[in-house]
N, C-alpha and C positions, 0 to 999 in steps of 0.2 A: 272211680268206683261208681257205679249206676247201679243205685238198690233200686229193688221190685219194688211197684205202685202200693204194694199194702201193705209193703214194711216202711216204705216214706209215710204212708197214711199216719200207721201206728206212731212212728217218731212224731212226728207233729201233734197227737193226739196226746199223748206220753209229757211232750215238753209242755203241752197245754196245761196242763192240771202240774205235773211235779215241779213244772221250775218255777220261781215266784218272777222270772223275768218272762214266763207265757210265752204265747202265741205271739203276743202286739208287743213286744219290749224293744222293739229295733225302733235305732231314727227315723223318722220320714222320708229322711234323705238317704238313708242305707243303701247300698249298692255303690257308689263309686269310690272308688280307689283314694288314698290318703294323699295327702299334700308330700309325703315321704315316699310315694312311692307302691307303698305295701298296700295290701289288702284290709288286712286289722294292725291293731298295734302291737309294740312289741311285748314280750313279757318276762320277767324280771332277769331271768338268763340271758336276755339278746340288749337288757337295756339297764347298766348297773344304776343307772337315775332314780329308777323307782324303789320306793321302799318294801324292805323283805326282809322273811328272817328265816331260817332254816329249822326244820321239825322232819326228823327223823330220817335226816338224808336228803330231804324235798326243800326246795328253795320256793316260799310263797310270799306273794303279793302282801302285802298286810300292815298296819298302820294300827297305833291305838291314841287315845285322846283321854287326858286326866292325871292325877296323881299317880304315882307308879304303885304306891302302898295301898290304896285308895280301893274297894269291894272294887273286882272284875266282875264287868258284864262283857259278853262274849257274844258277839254278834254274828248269826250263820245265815249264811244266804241261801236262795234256791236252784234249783237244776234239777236233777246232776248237770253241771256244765256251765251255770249262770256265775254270774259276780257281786262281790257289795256295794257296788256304784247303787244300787236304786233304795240302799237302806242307808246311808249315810243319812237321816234323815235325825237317827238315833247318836248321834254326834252330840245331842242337844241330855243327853242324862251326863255328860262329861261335868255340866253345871252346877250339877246336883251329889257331887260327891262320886262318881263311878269314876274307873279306869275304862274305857269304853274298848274293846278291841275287834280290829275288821282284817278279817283275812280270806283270801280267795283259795278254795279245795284244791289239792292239786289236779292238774290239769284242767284246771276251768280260771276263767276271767286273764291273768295276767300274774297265774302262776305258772311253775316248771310243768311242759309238757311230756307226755307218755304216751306208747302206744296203746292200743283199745286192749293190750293182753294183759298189758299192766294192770288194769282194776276188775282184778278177778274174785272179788267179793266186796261187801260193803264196810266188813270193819277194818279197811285200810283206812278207810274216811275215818273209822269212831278212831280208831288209834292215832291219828294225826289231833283230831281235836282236843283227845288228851294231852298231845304234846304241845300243840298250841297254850293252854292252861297252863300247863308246867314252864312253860318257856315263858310267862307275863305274870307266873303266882311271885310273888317278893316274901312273901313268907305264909307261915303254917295256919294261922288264924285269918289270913287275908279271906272275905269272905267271894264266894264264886257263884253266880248268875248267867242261865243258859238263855237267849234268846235265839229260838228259829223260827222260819216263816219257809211255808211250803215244804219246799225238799228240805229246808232247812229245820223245820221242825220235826218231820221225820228222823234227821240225822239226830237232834238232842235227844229222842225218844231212845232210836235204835244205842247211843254212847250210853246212857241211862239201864237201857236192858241189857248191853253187854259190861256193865258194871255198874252192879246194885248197891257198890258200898262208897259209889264215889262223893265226894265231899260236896254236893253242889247245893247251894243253900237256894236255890229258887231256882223257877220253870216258868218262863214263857212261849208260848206254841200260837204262831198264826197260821190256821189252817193246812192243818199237814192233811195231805189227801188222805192219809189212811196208816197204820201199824201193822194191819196183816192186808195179803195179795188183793182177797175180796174185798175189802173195804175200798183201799186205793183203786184198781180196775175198774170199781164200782164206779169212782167217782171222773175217773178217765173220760170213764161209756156218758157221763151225763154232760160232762164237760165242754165234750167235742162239739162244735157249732160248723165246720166249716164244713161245702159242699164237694164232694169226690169230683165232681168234672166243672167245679167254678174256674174262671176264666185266672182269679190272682193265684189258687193252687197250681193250674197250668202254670203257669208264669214263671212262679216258683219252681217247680220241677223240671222246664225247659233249663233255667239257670242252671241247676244242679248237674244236667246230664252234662250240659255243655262246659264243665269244670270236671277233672278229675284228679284226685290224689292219692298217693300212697300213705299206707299206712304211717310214716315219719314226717309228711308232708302238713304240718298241723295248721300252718298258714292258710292251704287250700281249702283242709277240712271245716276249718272255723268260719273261712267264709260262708263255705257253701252251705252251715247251721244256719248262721245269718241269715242265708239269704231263704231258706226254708222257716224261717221263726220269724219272717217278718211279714209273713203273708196275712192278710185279713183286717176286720176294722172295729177297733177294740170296742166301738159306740154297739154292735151287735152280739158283742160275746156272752153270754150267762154265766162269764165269773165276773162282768159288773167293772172291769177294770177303767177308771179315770181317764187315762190316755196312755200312750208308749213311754214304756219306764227306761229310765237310762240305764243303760249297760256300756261295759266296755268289748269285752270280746267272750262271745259263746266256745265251748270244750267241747269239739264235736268226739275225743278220742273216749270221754270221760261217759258221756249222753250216749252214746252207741253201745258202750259196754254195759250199762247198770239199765238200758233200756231195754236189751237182750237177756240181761242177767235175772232182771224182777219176772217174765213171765216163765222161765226155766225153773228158778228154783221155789218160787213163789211164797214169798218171807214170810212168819209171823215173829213179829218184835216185841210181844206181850205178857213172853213169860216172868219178868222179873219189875214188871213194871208197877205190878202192885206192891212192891218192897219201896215204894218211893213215900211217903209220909206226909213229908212238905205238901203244901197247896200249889196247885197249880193252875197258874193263870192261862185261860184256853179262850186266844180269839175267834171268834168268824165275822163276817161283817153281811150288812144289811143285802145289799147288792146281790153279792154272788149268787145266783139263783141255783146253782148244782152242789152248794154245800149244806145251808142252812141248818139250822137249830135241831133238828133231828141226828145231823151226820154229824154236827159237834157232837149233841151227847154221848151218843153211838163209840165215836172214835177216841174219846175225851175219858170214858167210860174204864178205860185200862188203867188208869188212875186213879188212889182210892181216893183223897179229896182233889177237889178242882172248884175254880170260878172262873164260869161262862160269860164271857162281855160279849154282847152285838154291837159291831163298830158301826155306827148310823152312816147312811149317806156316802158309803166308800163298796169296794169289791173288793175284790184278793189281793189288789196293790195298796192294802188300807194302811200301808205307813209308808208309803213313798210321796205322795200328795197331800192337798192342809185338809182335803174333807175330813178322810180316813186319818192324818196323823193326828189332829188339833182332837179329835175323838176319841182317838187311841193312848197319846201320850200321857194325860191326865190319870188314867189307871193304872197303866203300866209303871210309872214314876210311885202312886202310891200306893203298889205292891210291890214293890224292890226296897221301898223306905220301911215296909211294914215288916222285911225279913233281916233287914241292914243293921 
């Protein structure tokens, strides 16, 4: 499959801002083949080694870290398509009293993969997340904490407004590009740094043509995200990011679909969101020059109360590195103690 020049633009602009693994999340070394063989690695149907648990028919990637009875925090990563290799960061609240849980969306990271038909709206995801909860609550009082970042905060938003009565005793949100189309789009348009006929986009999209895959072929597809998401030099971007975040393996079936999907039906996630009560904690950080303090309060705003942190000295990967985490973790620990 060889998409047009301005639907490649678009995806790369798209993965730029929604996935919290960016533009720059790829190795350095990205591009050649594994010591096994394969392209990317395997995922949890091709390799029963790794750990998974099953939600609602879908087999995902997933791990949790602390007491089993212990307040869940529940940890979303970004994309669509990305994984929680570059939040494990958040491993460190397991110390502190949490049940800490990390799981990968389906068809992203080194969960069960799907065709691009399969995710033909977005509350497959909210309903998965719910099942994720119910599959790691131990009991009725167990207390529940959402943290997302990027897509991933989007997605707590969107589970949030398609159930206003769910029991979640706290809200953490790093930078979600937006709630409704204009907001997000917005921040897409401001995002985008890289040049239409630079010599690393070429590059990138020579690679791309020169691979092709069918729609089942999710090995091919994943590279060729790869190899499309590692283009550029994260010391130039205007979301400020530290360096290339670790990932395991990009969803190209999951990123194709919700990339097509967000400008067709064009979301607003906001109707039920003022029914949320709690406070909620709303990151942005110093760096990112296409978010800042304006487009938190703006986007933060759906929300009747909130507190606004600026994470100094980081970008939109402000809890994958010690600038951004050693900045961020300190409030986030005593705003989950302050609801616990």
């Amino acid at each position: 499959m060889i998409l047009p020049m301005q639907k490649q633009h678009l995806f790369i602009g798209l993965f730029l801002l929604a996935a919290s693994s960016l533009l720059f999340s790829c190795d350095k070394s990205f591009g050649d083949t594994r010591p096994d063989g394969r392209l990317v690695p395997p995922t949890v149907t091709e390799d029963s080694s790794l750990p998974s648990i099953t939600v609602n028919g879908v087999q995902l990637h997933a791990e949790a870290y602390g007491h089993p009875d212990s307040a869940l925090l529940i940890v979303i990563h970004g994309g669509p398509g990305s994984d929680y290799r570059y939040l494990l960061n958040c491993k460190a609240f397991a110390d502190h009293g949490f049940r800490v849980v990390f799981y990968d969306q389906r068809g992203a990271g080194l969960s069960e993969r799907f065709p691009q038909s399969h995710f033909s709206s977005v509350e497959i995801l909210s309903d998965e997340l719910h099942g994720v909860i119910a599959h790691y609550r131990t009991h009725t009082d167990q207390k529940v904490f959402l943290l997302g970042h990027s897509w991933g905060a989007m997605l707590a938003a969107i589970y949030l407004n398609d159930r206003p009565n769910a029991p979640i005793d706290g809200l953490i949100l790093g930078e979600p590009g937006g709630f409704k189309w204009d907001d997000f789009s917005g921040y897409i348009n401001r995002s985008q740094d890289f040049k239409l006929f630079s010599e690393s986009l070429n590059d990138a999209i020579y690679a791309d043509q020169m691979l092709s895959g069918k729609d089942d072929e999710h090995e091919i597809l994943d590279y060729k995200l790869d190899l499309l998401t590692s283009v550029g030099d994260s010391k130039d971007s205007p979301v400020g990011n530290e360096d290339f975040l670790p990932k395991w393996r990009s969803g190209a079936a999951t990123f194709m679909a919700y990339s097509e999907l967000g400008p067709r039906i064009k979301p607003d996630w906001t109707q039920n969101l003022h029914l949320y009560n709690t406070k909620v904690l709303f990151l942005y950080s110093e760096n990112n020059k296409a978010y800042g303090r304006a487009h938190a309060e703006h986007v933060s705003s759906a929300f009747p109360k909130v507190e606004l942190f600026e994470t100094k000295d980081a970008g939109h990967d402000m809890l994958s590195f010690p600038r951004g985490w050693n900045n961020s973790f300190p409030v986030m620990l005593n705003y989950l103690n302050s609801l616990k």
